[in-house]
N, C-alpha and C positions, 0 to 999 in steps of 0.2 A: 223157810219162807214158802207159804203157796201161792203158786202162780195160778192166775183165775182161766177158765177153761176160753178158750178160742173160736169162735162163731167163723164160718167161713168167709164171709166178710172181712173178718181182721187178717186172716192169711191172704188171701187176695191183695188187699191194702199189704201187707206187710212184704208180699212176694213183689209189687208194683213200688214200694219205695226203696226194697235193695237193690231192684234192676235201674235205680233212677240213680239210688250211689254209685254203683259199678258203671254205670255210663257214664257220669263227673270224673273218673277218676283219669281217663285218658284225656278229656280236656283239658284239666287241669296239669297234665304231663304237657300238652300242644302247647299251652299259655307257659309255662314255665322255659320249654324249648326256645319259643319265639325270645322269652326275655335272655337267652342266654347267646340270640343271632351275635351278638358282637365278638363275643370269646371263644364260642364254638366255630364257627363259620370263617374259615380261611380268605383271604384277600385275593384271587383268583384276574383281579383286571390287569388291562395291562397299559399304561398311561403313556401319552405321547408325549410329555416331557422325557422320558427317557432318552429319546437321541436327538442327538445336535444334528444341525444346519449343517455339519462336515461331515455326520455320517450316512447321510444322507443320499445314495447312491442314485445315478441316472443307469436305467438299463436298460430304455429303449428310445431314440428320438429320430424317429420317422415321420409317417407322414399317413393321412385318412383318406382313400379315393373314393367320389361322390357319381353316380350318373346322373345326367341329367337330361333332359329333351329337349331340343329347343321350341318345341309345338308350346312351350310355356312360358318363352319371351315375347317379350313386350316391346314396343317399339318406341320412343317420344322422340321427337325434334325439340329441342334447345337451344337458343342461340344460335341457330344457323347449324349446330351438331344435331348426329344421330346418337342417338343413347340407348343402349339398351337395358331392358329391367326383366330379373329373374327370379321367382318364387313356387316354393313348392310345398307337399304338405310335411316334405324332412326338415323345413325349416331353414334350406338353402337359398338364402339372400344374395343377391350380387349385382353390379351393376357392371356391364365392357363398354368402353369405346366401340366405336368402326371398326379399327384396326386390331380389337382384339377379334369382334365378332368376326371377320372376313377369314382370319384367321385360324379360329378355335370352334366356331359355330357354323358358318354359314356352308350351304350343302352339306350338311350334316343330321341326321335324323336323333342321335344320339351323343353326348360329348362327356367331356369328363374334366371335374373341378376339384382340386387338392386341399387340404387343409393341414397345415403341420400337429405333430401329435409325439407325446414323448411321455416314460414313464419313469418317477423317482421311486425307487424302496429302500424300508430298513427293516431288518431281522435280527432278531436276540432270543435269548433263550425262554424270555417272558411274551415276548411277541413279534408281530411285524406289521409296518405297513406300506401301500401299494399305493402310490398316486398317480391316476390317471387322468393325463392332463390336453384338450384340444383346444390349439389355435381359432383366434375367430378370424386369420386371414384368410381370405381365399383367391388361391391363383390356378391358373391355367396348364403349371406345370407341378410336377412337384418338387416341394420345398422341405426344410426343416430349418425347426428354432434353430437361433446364431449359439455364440459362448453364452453373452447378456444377458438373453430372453433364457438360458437354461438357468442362471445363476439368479434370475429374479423367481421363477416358477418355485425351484428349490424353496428359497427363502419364504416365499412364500405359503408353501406346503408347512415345514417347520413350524412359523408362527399362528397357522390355524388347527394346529395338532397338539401344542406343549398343554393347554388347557380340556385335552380331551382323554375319555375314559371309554375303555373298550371290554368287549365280553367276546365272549366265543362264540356264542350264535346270535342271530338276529332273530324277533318274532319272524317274521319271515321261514326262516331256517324253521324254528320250533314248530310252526303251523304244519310245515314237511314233514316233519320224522316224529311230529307225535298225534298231533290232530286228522291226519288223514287216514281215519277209523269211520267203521259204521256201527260201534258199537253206540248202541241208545244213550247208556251212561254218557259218554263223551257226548253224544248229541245236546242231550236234555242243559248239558251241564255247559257246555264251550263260552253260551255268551256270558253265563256269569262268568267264567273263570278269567276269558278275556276283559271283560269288562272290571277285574282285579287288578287285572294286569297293568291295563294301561291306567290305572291312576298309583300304582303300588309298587309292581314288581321293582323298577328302578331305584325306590327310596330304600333300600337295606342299607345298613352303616359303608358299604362299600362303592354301594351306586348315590349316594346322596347330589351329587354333578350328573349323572344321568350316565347310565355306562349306553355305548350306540356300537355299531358296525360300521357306519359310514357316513358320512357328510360332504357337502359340496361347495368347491370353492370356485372361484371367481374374480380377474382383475378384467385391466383393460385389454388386456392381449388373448385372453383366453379363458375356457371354462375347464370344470373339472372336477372329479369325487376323488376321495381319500378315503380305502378301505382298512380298517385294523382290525387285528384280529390275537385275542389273548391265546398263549401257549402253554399256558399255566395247568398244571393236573389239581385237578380237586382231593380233596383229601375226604377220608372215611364219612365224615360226620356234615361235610358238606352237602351229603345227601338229605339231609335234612329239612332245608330249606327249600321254597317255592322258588325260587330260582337257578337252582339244581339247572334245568334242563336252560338255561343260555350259557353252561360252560362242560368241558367236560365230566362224561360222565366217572364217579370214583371208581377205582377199579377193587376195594376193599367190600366184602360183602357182609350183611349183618348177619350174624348165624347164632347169635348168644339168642339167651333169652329178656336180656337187657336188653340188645339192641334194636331187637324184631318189636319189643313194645316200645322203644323210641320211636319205630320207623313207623309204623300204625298210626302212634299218636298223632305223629308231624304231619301223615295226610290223611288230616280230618282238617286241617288249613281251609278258607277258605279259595287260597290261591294256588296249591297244590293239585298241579295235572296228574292225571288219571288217579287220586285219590279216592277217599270214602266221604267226601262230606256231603254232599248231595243225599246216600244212601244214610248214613250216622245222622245229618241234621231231622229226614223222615223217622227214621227211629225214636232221635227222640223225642219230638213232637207228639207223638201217639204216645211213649210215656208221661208226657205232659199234659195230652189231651183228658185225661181221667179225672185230676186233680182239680182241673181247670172246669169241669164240668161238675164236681162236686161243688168243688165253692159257689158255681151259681145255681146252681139248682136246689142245694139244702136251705130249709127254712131257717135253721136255728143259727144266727149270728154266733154262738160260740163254738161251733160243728166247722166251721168254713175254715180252710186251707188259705188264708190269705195269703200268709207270709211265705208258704213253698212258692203258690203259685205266683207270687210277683218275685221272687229270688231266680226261681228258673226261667222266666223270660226275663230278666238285666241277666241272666248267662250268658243267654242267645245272644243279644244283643252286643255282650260281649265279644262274644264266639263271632258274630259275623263282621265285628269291626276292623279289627279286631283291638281289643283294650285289656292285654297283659292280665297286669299286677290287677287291676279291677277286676277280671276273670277269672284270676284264680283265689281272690279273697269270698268275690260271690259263691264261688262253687264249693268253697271250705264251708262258709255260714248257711249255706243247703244245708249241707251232709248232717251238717250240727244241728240246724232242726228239723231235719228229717229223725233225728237220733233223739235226743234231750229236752225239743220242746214240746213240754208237758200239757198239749189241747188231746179232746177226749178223745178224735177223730183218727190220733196218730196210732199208729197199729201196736208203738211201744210206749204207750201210755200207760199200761197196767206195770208192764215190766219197769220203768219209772216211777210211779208211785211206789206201788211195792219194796223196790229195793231203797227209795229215799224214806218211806214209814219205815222200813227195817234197820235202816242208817241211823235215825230218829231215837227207834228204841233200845240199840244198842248205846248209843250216845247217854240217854239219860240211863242208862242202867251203872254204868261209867262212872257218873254224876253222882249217882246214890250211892256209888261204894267210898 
């Protein structure tokens, strides 16, 4: 078979459609990865149905002391009474008698108002949580919850926790230990990644209920947050995933040459911190930009790149949604016509004709015997 001589044109094209193969190929590993989050990706949360209402421990039940001034009571007559009213910008409401103020307040530049305060936790090997819980009474002296009031809070705690899912760090925590860089990358890149984040990161097969660090409860007696916190180790391949950094980190490192192109692939993620996609999606844009500039600028309708150029942007569009199995079936039907479809323009068009006429006349030679 001769192959027809190569104009520098066709090598340029042809050196610009392997670099656009070889840059599908890690995509197509990221889409594949993602499809495999359920099987691969360990269950890491740690759920507050776990403990009961009786394991449920009280470990502290004291008491909150408040300063106050009295340059910020108030005085009203009522009914023949004096009343007094007190507010401030902590949120310290109260109202005394006479007899408290004569008491507690009066000749006094300074005073001080209690609020009972008490804390329930549980611990297990998967996790723990911490309920921190303040009275809305306020007295003069100090106080703490009774049996009653501890045995309603408990109960309480329990049933606003059995329906809840927990992670190991909060955005909060992550913003700390991994966004407070000055590197440009990290700059350029934060509010997209956050802005993944908060519509995304939570819905993995594992956070589909929203995994949190903490929530806030509330009866009539008192207010109060509930913090949890998973204890769970990640496992090797956990690192995979964009939500890697809300648990800990694996302590297995990839050192194959398998594992170093899994871990590449996985951040090129849209929602993967300190990643390549920002750097990888420029890349390949400017390998896209050629083709895309071919197809409009060539006059001859049968010359133009239609079908690359609308394959590789539903890539993208893939690649930023992100949509799997559609990403990786577009990124296959590329490669294929980057390869086999037979327009004059493709740099292996000659090497395709030629070898399909030679296919041709080996076949009827076949025939004729």
């Amino acid at each position: 078979m001769e192959l027809k001589k190569l104009d520098m044109d066709d090598i340029k094209r042809r050196i610009l459609y392997g670099l656009i193969i070889l840059s599908l190929l890690p995509l197509i590993t990221m889409f594949y990865i993602n499809l495999k989050q359920d099987k691969w990706e360990t269950d890491r949360n740690f759920y507050g149905k776990e403990s009961s209402e009786d394991q449920l421990k009280i470990t502290q039940n004291t008491y909150q002391k408040y300063e106050c001034s009295s340059k910020k009571i108030t005085k009203k007559k009522e009914l023949g009474n004096m009343r007094y009213y007190y507010r401030d910008k902590n949120h310290i409401n109260f109202e005394a008698n006479e007899e408290e103020y004569n008491k507690y307040i009066k000749d006094s530049d300074i005073f001080y108002v209690y609020k009972p305060k008490c804390q329930i936790s549980y611990h297990s090997d998967n996790g723990k949580l911490t309920a921190d819980f303040t009275g809305k009474k306020i007295s003069f002296e100090p106080g703490t919850f009774n049996s009653a009031e501890l045995r309603s809070i408990t109960k309480l705690v329990h049933q606003k926790s059995r329906s809840k899912i927990f992670s190991t760090y909060s955005i909060s925590d992550v913003n700390k230990r991994y966004l407070n860089s000055n590197n440009i990358a990290i700059i350029i890149g934060r509010s997209l990644i956050w802005k993944f984040f908060d519509s995304s990161i939570y819905n993995h097969p594992y956070n589909s209920k929203g995994a949190i660090t903490n929530f806030r409860i509330s009866s009539k007696s008192g207010n109060g947050t509930v913090h949890g916190k998973s204890l769970i180790k990640s496992e090797k391949y956990d690192r995979l995933y964009h939500d890697f950094v809300f648990y800990q980190m694996p302590k297995a490192k990839f050192t194959s040459v398998k594992d170093r192109w899994l871990l590449f692939s996985a951040e090129l993620g849209a929602g993967y911190l300190h990643g390549y996609y920002i750097i990888y999606f420029i890349f390949f844009a400017i390998l896209w930009l050629p083709i895309c500039l071919d197809q409009f600028l060539t006059v001859d309708s049968a010359t133009k790149n239609t079908v690359i150029c609308f394959e590789q942007m539903f890539v993208i569009v893939a690649w930023i949604g992100p949509f799997n199995r559609i990403g990786i079936i577009l990124s296959i039907i590329t490669i294929l016509c980057l390869l086999f479809f037979p327009y004059k323009r493709n740099p292996f068009y000659d090497l395709q004709k030629d070898g399909i006429d030679m296919m041709e006349k080996d076949f009827g030679s076949f025939l004729d015997k």
